[in-house]
Backbone as JSON Lines, residues from 0, in Angstrom:
{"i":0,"aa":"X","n":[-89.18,26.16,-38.58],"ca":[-87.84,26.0,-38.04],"c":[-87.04,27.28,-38.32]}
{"i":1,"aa":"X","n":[-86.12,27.93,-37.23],"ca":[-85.62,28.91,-37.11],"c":[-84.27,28.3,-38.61]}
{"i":2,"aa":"X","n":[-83.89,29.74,-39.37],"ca":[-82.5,29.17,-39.98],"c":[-81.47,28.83,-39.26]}
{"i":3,"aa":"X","n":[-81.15,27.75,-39.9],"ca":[-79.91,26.87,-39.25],"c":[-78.83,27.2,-40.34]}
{"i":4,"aa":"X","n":[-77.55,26.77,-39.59],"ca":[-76.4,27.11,-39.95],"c":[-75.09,25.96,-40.07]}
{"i":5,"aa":"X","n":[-75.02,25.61,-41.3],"ca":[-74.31,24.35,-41.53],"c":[-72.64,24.8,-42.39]}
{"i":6,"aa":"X","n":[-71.46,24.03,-41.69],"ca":[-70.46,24.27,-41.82],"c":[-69.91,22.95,-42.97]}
{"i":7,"aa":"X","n":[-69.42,22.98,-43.61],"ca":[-69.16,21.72,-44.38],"c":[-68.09,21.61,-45.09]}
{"i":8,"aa":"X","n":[-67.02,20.59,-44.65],"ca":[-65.69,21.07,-44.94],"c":[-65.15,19.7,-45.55]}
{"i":9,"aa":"X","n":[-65.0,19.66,-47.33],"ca":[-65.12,18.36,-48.15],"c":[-64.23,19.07,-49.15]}
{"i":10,"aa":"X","n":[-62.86,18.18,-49.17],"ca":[-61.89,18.19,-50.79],"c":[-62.65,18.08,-51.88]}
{"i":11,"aa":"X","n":[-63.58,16.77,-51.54],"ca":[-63.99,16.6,-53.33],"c":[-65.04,17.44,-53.64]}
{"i":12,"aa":"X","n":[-64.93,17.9,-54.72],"ca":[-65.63,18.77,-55.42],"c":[-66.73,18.45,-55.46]}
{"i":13,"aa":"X","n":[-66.78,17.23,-56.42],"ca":[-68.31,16.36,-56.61],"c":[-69.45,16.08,-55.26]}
{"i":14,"aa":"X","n":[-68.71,15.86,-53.89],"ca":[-69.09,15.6,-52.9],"c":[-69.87,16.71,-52.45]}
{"i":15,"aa":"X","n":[-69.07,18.27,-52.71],"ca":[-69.13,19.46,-52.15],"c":[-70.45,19.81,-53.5]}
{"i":16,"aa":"X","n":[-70.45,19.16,-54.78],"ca":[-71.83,19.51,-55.04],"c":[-73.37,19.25,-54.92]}
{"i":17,"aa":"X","n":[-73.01,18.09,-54.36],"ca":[-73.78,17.12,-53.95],"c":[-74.39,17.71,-52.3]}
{"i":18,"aa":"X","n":[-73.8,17.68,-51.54],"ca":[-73.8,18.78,-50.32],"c":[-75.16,19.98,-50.84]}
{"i":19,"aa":"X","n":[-74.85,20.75,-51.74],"ca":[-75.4,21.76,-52.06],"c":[-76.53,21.6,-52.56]}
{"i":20,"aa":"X","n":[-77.18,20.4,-53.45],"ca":[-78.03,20.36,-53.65],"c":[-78.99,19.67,-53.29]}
{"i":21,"aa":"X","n":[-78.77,19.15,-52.15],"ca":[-79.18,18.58,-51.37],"c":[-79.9,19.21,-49.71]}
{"i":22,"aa":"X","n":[-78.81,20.79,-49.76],"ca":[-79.61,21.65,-48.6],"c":[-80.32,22.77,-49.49]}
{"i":23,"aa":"X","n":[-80.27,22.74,-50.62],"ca":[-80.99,23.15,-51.33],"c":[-82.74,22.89,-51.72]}
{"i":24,"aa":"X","n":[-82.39,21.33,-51.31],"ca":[-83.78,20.66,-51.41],"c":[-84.67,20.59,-50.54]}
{"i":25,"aa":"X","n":[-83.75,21.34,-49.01],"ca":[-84.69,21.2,-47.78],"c":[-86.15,22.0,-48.0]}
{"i":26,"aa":"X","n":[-86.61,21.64,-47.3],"ca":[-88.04,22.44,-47.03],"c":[-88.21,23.41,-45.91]}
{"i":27,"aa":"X","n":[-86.22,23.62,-45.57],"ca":[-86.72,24.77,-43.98],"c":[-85.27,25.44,-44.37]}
{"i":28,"aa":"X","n":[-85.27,26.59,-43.77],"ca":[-84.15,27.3,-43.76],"c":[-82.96,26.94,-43.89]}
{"i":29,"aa":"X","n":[-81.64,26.75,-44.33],"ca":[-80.04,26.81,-44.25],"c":[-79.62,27.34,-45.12]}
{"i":30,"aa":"X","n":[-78.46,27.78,-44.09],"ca":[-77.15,28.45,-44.45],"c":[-76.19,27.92,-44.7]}
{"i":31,"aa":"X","n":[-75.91,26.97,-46.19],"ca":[-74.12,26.41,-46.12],"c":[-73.06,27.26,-46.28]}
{"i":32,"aa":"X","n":[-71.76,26.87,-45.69],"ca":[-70.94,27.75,-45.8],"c":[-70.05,26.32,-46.39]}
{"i":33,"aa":"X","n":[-69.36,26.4,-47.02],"ca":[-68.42,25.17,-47.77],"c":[-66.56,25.51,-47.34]}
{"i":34,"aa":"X","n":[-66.0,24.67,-47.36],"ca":[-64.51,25.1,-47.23],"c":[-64.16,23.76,-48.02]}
{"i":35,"aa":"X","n":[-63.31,23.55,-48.55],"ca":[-62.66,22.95,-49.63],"c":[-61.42,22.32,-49.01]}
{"i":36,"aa":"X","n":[-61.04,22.76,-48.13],"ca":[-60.09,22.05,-47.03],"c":[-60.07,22.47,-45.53]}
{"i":37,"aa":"X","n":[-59.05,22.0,-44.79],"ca":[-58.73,22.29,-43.59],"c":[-57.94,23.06,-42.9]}
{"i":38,"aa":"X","n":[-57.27,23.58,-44.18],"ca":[-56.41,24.91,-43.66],"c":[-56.52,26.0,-42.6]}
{"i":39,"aa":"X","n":[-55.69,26.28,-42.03],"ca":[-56.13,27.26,-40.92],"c":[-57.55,27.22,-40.18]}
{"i":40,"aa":"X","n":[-57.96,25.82,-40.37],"ca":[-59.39,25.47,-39.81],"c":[-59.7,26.47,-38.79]}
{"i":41,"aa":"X","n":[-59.34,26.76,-37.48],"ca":[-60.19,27.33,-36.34],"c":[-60.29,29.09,-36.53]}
{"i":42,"aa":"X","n":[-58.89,29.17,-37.22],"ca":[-58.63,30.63,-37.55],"c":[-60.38,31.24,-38.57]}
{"i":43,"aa":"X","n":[-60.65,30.23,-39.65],"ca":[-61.72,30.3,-40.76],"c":[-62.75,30.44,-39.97]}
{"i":44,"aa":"X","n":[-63.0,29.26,-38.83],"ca":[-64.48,29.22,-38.61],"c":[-64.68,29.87,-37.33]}
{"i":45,"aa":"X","n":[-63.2,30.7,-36.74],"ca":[-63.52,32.13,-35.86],"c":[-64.28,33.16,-36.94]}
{"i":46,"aa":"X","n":[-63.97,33.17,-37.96],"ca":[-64.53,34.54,-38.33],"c":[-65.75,34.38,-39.09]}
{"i":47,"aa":"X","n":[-66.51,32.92,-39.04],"ca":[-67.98,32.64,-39.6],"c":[-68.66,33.68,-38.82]}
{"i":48,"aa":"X","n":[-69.66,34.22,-39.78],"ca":[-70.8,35.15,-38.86],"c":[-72.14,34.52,-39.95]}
{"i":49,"aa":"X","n":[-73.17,34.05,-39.45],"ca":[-73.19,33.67,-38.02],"c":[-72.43,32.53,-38.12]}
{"i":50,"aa":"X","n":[-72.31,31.72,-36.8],"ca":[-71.4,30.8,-35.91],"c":[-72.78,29.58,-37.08]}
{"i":51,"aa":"X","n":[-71.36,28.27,-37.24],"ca":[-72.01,27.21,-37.72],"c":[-73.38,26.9,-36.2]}
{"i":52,"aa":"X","n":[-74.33,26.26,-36.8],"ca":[-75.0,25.16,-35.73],"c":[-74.41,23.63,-35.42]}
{"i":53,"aa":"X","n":[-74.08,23.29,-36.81],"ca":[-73.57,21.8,-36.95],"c":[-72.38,21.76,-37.64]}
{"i":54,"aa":"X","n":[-71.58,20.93,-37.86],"ca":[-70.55,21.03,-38.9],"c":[-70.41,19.31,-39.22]}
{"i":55,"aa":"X","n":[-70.36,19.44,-40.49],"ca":[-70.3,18.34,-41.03],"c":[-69.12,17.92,-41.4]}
{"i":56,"aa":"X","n":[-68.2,17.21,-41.18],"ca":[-66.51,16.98,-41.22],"c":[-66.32,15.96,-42.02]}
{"i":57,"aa":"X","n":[-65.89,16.11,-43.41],"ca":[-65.58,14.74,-43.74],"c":[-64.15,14.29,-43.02]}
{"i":58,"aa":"X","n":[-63.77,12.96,-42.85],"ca":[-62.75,12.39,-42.35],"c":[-61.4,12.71,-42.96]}
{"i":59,"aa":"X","n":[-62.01,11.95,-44.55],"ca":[-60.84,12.29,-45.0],"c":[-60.32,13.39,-45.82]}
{"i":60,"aa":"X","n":[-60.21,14.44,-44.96],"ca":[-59.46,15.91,-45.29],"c":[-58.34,16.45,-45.33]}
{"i":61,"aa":"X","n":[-57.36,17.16,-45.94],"ca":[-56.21,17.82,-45.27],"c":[-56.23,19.19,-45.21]}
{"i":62,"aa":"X","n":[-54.99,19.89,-44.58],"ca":[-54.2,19.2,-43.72],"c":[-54.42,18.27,-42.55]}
{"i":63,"aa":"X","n":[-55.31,18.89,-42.19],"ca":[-55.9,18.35,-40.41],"c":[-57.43,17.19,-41.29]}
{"i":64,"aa":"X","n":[-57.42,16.32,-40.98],"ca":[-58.31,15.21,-41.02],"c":[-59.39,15.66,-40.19]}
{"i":65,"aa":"X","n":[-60.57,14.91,-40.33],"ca":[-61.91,14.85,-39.3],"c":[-61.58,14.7,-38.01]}
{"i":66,"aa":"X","n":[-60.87,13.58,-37.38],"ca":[-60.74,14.09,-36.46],"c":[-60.07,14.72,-35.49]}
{"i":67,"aa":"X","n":[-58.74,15.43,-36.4],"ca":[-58.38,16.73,-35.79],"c":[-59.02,17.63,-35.86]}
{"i":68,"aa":"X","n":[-59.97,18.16,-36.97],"ca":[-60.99,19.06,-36.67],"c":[-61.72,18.96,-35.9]}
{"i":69,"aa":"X","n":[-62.42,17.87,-35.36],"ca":[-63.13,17.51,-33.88],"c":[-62.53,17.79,-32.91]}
{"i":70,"aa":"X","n":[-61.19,17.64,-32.89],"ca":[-60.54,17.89,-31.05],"c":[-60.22,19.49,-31.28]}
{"i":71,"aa":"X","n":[-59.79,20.01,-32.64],"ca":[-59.95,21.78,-32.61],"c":[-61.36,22.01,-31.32]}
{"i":72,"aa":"X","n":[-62.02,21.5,-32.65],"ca":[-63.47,22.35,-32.1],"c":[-64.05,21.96,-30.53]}
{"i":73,"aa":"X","n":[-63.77,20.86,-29.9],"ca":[-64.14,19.99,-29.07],"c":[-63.21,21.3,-27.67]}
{"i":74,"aa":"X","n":[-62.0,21.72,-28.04],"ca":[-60.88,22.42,-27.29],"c":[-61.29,23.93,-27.28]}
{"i":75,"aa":"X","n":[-62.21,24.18,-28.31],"ca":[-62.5,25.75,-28.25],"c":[-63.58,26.07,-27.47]}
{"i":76,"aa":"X","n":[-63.2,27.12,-26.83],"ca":[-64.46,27.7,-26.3],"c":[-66.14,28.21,-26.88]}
{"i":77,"aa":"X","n":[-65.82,28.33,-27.69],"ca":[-67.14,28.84,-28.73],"c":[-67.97,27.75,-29.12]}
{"i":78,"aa":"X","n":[-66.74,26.79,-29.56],"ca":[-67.7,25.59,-30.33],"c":[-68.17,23.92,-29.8]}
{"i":79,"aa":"X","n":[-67.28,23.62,-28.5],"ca":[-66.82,22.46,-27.65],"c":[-68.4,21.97,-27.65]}
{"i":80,"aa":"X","n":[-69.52,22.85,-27.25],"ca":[-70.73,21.64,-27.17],"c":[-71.34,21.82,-28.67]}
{"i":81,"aa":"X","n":[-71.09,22.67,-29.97],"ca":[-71.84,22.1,-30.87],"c":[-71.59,20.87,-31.76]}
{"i":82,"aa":"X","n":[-72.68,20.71,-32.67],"ca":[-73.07,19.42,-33.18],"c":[-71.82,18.97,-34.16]}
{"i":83,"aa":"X","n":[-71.2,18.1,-34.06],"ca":[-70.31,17.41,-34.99],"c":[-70.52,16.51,-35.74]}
{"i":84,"aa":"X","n":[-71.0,16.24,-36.77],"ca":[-71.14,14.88,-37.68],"c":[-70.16,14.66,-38.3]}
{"i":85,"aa":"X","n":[-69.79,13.15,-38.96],"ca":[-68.45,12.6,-39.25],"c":[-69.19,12.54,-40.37]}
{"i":86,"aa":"X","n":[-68.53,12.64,-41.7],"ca":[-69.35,12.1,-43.45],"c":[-68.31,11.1,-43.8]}
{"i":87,"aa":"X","n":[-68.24,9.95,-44.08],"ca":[-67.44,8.86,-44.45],"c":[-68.18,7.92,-44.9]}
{"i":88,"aa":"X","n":[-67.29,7.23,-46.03],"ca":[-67.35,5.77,-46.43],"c":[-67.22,4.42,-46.17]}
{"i":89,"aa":"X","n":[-66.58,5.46,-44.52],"ca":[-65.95,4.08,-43.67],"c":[-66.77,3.84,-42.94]}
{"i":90,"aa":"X","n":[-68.09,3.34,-43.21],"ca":[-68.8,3.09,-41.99],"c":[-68.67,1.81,-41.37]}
{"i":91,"aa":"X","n":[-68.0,0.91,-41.61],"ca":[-68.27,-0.91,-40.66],"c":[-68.32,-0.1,-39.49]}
{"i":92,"aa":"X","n":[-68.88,-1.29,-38.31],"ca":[-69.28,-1.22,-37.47],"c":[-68.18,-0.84,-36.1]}
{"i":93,"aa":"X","n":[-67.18,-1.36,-36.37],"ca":[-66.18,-0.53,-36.03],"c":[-64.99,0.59,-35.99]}
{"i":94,"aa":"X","n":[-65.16,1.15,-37.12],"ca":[-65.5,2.25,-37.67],"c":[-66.12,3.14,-37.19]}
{"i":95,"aa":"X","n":[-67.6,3.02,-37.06],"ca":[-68.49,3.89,-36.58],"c":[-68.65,4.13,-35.21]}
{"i":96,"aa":"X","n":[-67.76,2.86,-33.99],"ca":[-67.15,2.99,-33.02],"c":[-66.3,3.84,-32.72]}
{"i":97,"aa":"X","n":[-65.65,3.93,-33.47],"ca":[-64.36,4.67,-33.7],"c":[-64.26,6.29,-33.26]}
{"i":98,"aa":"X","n":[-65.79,6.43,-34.59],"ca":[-66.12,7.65,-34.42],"c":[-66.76,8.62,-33.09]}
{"i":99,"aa":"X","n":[-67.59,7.29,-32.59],"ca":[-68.59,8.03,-31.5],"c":[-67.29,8.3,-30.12]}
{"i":100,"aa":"X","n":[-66.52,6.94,-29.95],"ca":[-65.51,7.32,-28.92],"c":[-64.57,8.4,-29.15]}
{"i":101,"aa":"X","n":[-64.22,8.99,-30.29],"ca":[-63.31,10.17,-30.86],"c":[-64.74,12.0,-30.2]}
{"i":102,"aa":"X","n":[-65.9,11.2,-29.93],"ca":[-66.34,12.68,-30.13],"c":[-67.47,13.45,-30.72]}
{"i":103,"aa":"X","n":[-67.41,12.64,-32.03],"ca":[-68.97,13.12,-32.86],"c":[-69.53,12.71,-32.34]}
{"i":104,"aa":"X","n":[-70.76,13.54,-32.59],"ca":[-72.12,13.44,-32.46],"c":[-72.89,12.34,-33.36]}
{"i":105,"aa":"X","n":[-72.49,11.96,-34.67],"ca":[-72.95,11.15,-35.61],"c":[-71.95,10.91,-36.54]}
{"i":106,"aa":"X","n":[-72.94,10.49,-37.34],"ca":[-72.32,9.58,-38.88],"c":[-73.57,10.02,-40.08]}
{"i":107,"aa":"X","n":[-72.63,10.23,-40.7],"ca":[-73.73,10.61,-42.3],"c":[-72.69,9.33,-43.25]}
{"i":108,"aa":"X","n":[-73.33,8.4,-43.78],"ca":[-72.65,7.78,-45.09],"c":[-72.37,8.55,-45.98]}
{"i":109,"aa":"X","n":[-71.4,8.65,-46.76],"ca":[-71.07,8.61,-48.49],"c":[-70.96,7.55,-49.15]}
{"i":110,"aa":"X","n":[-72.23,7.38,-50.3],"ca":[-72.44,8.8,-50.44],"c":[-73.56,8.98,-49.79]}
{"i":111,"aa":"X","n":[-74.28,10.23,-49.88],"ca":[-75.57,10.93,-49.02],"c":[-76.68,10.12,-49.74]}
{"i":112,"aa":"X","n":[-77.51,9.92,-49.66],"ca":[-79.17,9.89,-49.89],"c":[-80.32,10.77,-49.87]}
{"i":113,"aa":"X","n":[-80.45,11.42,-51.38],"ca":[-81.18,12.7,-51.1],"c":[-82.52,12.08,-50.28]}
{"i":114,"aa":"X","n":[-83.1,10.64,-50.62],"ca":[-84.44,10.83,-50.09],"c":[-84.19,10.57,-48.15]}
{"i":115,"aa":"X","n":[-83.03,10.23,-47.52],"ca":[-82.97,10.42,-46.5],"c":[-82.13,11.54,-45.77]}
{"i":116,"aa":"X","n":[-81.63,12.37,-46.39],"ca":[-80.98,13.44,-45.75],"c":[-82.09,14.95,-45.4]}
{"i":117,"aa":"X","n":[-83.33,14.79,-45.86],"ca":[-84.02,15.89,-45.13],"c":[-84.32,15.44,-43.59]}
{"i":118,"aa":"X","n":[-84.87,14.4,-43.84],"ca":[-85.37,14.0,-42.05],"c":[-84.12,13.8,-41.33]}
{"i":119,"aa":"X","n":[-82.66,13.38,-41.55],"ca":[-81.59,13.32,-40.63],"c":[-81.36,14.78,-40.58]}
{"i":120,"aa":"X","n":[-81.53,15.77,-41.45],"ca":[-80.9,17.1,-41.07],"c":[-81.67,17.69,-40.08]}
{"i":121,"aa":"X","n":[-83.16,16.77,-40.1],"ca":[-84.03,17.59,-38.62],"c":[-83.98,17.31,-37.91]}
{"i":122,"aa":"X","n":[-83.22,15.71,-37.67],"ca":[-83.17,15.17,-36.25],"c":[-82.31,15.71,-35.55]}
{"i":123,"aa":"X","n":[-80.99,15.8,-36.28],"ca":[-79.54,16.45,-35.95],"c":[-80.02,17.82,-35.74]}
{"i":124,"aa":"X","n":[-80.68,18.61,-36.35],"ca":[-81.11,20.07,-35.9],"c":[-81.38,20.17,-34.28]}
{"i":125,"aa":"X","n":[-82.76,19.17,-34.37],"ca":[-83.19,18.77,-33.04],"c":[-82.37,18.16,-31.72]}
{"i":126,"aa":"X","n":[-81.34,18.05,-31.99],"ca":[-80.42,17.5,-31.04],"c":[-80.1,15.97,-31.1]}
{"i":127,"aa":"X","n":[-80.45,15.07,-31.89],"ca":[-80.49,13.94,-32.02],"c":[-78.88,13.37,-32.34]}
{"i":128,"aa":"X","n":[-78.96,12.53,-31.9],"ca":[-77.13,11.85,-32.46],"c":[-77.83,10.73,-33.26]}
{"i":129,"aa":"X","n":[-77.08,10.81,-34.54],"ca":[-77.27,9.84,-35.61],"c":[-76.52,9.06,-35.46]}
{"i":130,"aa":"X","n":[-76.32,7.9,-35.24],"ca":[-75.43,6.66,-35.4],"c":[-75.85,5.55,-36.25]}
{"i":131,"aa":"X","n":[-77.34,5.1,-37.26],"ca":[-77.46,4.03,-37.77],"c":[-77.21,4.6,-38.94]}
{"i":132,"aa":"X","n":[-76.47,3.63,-39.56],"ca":[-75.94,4.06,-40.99],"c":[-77.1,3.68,-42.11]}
{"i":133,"aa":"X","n":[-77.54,4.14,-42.86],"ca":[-78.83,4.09,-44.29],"c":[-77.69,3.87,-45.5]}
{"i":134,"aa":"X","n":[-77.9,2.53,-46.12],"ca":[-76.82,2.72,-47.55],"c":[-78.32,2.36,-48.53]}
């Protein structure tokens, strides 16, 4: 697998370490880039080099939430068809409605599952939309 390029934009710390050691554990190439909030979101991830592949959004972020970062990116020219995943706790079933009609591409639970987050990071690589939630 060519290196991939993952954007990941999580307040909590603990979450954001967890993130890390977890693409750490893959068995194929990535690149995380982390942001700690949402500040000046589009301004930040104009000047990523290289350009994310996927971006992983948690919901609940500030200033701009998940899915104002989705309609950023959804509105820009650069980024409108790449991969969006939502990371939340909120998964009920309508909820996860919520999400797919807003835009993403998927759903990752919190918290993550190291023994299932290698094979979702290849499906989502592969173009796949994740929607069944694993707790």
């Amino acid at each position: 697998m060519v290196n991939k390029n993952i954007l990941y934009v999580e307040d909590d710390a603990g979450s954001r370490k967890v993130m890390q050691g977890l693409v750490q554990s893959l068995d194929f190439p990535v690149q995380l880039t982390v942001f700690d909030d949402s500040a000046d979101f589009i301004a930040r991830v104009e000047r990523l080099s290289p350009e994310p592949d996927v971006f992983l959004l948690d919901i609940h972020v500030s200033p701009l939430d998940g899915f104002a970062m989705l309609a950023c990116l959804r509105q820009h020219y650069r980024f409108h068809d790449k991969f969006i995943i939502a990371l939340t706790a909120s998964v009920m079933n309508d909820e996860v409605q919520q999400l797919k009609a807003s835009g993403f591409d998927g759903v990752l639970a919190k918290p993550l599952r190291f023994q299932d987050f290698p094979d979702r990071m290849r499906r989502i690589f592969a173009g796949e939309r994740i929607w069944k939630v694993i707790f």
